[in-house]
C-alpha positions as MATLAB code, in Angstrom:
seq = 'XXXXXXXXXXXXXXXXXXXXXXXXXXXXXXXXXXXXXXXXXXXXXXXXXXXXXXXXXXXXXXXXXXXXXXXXXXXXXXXXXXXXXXXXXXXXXXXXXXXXXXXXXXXXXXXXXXXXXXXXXXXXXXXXXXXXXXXXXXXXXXXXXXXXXXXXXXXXXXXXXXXXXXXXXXXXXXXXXXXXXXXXXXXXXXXXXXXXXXXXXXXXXXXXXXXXXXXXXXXXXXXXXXXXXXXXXXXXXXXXXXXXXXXXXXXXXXXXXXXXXXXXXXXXXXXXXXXXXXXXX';
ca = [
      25.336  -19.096   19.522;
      22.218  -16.906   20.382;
      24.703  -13.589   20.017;
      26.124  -14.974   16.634;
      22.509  -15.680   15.293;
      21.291  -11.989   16.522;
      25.233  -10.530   14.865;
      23.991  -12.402   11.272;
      19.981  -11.200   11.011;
      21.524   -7.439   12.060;
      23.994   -8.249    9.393;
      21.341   -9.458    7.267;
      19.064   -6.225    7.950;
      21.628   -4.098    7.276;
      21.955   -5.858    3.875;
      18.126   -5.459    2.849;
      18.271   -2.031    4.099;
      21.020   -1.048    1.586;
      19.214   -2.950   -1.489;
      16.253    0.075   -0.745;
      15.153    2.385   -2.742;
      15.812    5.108    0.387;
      17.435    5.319    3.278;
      16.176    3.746    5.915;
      17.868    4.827    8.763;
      20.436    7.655    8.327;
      23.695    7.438   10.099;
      23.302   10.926   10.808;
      19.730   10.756   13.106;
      20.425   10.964   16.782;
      20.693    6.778   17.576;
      17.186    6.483   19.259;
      15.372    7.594   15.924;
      18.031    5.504   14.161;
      17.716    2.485   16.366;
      13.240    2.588   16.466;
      13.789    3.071   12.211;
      15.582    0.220   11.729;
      13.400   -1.803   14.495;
      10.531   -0.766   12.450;
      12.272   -1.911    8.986;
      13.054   -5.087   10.438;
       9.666   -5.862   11.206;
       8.627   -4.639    7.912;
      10.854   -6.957    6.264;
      10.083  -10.008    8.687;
       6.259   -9.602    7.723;
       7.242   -9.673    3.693;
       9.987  -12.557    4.535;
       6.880  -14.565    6.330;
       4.647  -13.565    3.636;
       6.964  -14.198    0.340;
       9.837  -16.862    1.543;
       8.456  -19.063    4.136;
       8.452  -23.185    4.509;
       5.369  -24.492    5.614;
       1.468  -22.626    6.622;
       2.606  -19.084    5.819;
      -1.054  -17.669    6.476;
      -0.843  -19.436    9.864;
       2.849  -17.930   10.645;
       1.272  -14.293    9.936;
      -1.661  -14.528   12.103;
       0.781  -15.749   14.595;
       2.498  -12.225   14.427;
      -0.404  -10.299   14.530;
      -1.242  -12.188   17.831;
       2.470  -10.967   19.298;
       1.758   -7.959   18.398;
      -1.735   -7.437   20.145;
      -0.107   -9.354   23.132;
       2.465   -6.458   23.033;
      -0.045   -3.591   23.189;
      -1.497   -5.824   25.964;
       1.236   -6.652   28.398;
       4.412   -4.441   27.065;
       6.085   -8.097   25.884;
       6.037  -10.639   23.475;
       7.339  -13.856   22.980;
       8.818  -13.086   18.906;
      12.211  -11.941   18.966;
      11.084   -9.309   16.386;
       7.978   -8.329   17.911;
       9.508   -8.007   21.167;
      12.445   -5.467   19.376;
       9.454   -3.134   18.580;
       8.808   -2.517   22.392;
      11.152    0.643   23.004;
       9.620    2.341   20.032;
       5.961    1.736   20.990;
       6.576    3.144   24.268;
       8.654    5.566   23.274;
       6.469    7.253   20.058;
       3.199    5.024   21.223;
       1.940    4.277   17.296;
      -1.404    2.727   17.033;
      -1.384   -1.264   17.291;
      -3.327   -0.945   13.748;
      -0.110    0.434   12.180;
       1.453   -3.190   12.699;
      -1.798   -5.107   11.739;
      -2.199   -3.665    8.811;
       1.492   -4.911    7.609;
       0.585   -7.898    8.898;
      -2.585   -7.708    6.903;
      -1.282   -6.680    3.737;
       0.786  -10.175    3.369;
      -2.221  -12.111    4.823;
      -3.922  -10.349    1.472;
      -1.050  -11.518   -0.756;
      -1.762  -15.052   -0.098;
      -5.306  -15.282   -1.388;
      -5.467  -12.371   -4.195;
      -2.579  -12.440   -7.077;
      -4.271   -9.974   -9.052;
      -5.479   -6.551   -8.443;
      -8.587   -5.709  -11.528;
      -7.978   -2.020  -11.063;
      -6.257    0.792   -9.730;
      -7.889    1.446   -7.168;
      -7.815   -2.323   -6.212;
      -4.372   -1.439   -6.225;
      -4.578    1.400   -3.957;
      -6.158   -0.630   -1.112;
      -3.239   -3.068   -1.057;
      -1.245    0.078   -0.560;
      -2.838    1.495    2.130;
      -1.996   -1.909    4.209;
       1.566   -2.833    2.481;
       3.161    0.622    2.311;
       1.199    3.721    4.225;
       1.652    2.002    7.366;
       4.978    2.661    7.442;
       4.989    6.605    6.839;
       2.895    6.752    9.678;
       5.303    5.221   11.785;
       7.836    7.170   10.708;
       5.695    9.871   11.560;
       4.996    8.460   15.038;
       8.576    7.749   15.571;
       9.656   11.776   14.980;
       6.847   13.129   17.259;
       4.895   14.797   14.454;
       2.195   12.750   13.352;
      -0.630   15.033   13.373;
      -3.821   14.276   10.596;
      -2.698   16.281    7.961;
       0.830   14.923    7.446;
      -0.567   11.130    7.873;
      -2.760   12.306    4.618;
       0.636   13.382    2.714;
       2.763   10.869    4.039;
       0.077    7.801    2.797;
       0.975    9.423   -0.952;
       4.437    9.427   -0.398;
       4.459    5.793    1.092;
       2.075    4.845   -2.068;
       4.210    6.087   -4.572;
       6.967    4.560   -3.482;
       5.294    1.469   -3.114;
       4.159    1.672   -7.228;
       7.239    2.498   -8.051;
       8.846   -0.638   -5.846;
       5.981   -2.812   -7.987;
       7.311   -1.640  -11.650;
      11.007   -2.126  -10.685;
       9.959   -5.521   -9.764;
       7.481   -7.026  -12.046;
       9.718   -9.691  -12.899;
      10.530  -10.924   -9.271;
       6.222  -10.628   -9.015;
       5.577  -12.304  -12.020;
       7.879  -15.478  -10.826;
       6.183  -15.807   -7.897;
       2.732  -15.934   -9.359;
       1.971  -12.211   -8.732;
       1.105   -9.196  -10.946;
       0.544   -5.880   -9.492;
       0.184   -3.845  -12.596;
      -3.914   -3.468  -12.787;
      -5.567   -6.152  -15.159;
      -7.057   -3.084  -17.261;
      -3.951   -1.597  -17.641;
      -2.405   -4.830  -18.963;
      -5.231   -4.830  -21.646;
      -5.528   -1.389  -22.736;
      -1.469   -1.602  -23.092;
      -1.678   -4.808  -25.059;
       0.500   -6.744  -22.479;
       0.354  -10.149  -21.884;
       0.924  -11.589  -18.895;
       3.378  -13.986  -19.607;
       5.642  -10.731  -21.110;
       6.303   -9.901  -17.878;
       8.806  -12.455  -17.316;
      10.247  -11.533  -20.586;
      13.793  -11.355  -20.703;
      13.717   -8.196  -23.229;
      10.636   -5.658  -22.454;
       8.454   -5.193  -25.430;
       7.498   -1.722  -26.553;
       3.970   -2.284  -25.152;
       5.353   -3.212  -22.056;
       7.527   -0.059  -21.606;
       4.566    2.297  -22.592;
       2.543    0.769  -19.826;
       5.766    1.036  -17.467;
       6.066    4.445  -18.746;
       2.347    5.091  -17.928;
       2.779    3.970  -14.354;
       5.740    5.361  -13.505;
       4.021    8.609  -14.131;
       0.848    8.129  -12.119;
       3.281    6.943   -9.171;
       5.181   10.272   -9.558;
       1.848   12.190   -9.377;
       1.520   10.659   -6.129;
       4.424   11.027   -5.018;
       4.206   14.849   -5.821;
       1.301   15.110   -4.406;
       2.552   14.274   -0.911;
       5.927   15.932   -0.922;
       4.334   19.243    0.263;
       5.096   17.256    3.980;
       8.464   18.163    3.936;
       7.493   22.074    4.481;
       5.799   21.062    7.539;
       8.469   19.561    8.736;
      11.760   21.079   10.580;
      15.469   19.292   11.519;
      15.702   15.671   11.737;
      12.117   14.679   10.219;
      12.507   17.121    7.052;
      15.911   15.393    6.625;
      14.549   11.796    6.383;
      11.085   12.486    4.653;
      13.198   14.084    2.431;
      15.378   11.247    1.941;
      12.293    8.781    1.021;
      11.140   11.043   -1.839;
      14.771   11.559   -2.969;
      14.733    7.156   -3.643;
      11.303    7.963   -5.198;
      12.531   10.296   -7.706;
      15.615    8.455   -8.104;
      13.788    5.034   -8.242;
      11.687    6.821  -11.297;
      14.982    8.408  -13.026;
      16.202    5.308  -13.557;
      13.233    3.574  -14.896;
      13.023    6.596  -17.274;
      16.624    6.524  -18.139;
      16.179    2.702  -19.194;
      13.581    3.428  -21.811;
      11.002    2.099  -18.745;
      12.567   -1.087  -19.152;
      11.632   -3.165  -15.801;
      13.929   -6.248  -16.504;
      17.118   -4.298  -15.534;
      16.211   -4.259  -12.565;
      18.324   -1.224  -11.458;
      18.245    0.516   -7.809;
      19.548    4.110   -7.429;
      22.989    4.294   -6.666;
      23.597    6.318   -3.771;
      24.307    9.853   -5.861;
      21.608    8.941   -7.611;
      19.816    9.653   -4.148;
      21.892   12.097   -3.098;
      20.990   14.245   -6.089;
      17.061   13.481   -5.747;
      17.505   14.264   -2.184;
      19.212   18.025   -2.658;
      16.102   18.870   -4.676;
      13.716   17.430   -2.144;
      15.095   19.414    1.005;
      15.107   22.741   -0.989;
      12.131   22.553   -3.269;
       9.327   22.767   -0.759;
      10.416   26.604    0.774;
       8.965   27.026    4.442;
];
């Protein structure tokens, strides 16, 4: 039974993993980086899953992970099946404890605030939902060094806006709105349009509008990949190939969020050619 159950949530991961906007875990990468990716993904996705689909005291089930994790960091095991996956990769690449935490504290934060004012409110989810993860990455490859933690937070922001206007629908039903309150009012967009079956032309100007601000950001941080040589270039490159891709699409669709597309995967593969050869060095 206990193999079955572990054969159907690495079935299961693999299945979230393919629904991404990137690739997660190439098949290429030697099968250390590959296997400490995907441990990392799957406690990425166990946070959100705790924080979004949960029965019962979700805030209570959250803290309980951050505990595992400390108690990791502490005695090299933990008690949560998932927790206790990460422990090869933190002795391996030895990330910071606070790159967990913050994951951990970024669905603590979407239990209490459904509404971010501003932009820059925005931003500071962000930095605890998405940046994290870049940094583990990072950590993961050997080459986490200052200035590439700076880039990488852009790249991991950017795709984490663009993740947000792809998804305003799925948001919206369960009582969340990402887009900035000023933006919905300078656009002219109701709130309730964002569960709209049919986007409105306000609502695809503001989608427009973001879309754009998230590829500024994402531009902004893809200088990394010239820092970068071999396997870490590769996969860097790979996340701002389902960036671009991610952004294509909403472009293609007239900004339209309710089709709810993902890159197919030579939508990616095209994104990705220009990413590897773009930044020279």
């Amino acid at each position: 039974m206990r193999s079955t159950t572990a054969s159907a949530e690495r079935a299961g991961t693999a299945d979230a993993m393919a629904g991404e906007n990137f690739p997660v875990a190439l098949a290429v990468l030697p099968k250390p980086v590959r296997a400490d990716l995907i441990a990392a993904y799957r406690f990425a996705r166990y946070v959100d899953d705790l924080g979004d689909e949960a029965p019962g005291d979700r805030t209570a089930q959250l803290e309980r992970v951050g505990a595992q994790i400390r108690l990791l960091y502490e005695t090299g095991r933990a008690q949560d099946e998932v927790v206790s996956g990460l422990g090869g990769l933190v002795a391996r690449a030895e990330p910071p404890v606070e790159v967990w935490l913050r994951l951990v504290e970024a669905n603590l934060v979407d239990q209490r605030v459904a509404r971010y004012e501003t932009f820059d409110d925005l931003l500071g989810y962000c930095r605890l939902s998405a940046n994290p993860v870049g940094e583990i990455v990072l950590h993961i490859f050997g080459c986490a060094t200052p200035d590439r933690i700076a880039f990488s937070d852009r790249i991991c922001t950017a795709l984490q806006l663009l993740e947000h206007w792809q998804d305003v629908g799925e948001d919206y039903s369960r009582g969340r709105i990402y887009v900035p309150q000023c933006d919905l009012r300078r656009f002219k967009v109701a709130e309730t349009l964002l569960d709209s079956p049919v986007a409105t032309e306000e609502l695809r100007s503001l989608i427009a509008f973001e879309t754009d601000r998230a590829l500024a950001w994402l531009d902004a941080g893809a200088p990394l990949v010239s820092t970068l040589r071999g396997w870490p270039r590769l996969a860097v490159s790979g996340y701002i190939a389902g960036g671009r891709a991610a952004a294509s699409l909403l472009r293609r669709s007239g900004h339209d969020p309710m089709l709810t597309q993902k890159p197919s995967g030579r939508d990616v593969a095209r994104a990705w050619l220009e990413a590897t050869v773009r930044w020279p060095g």
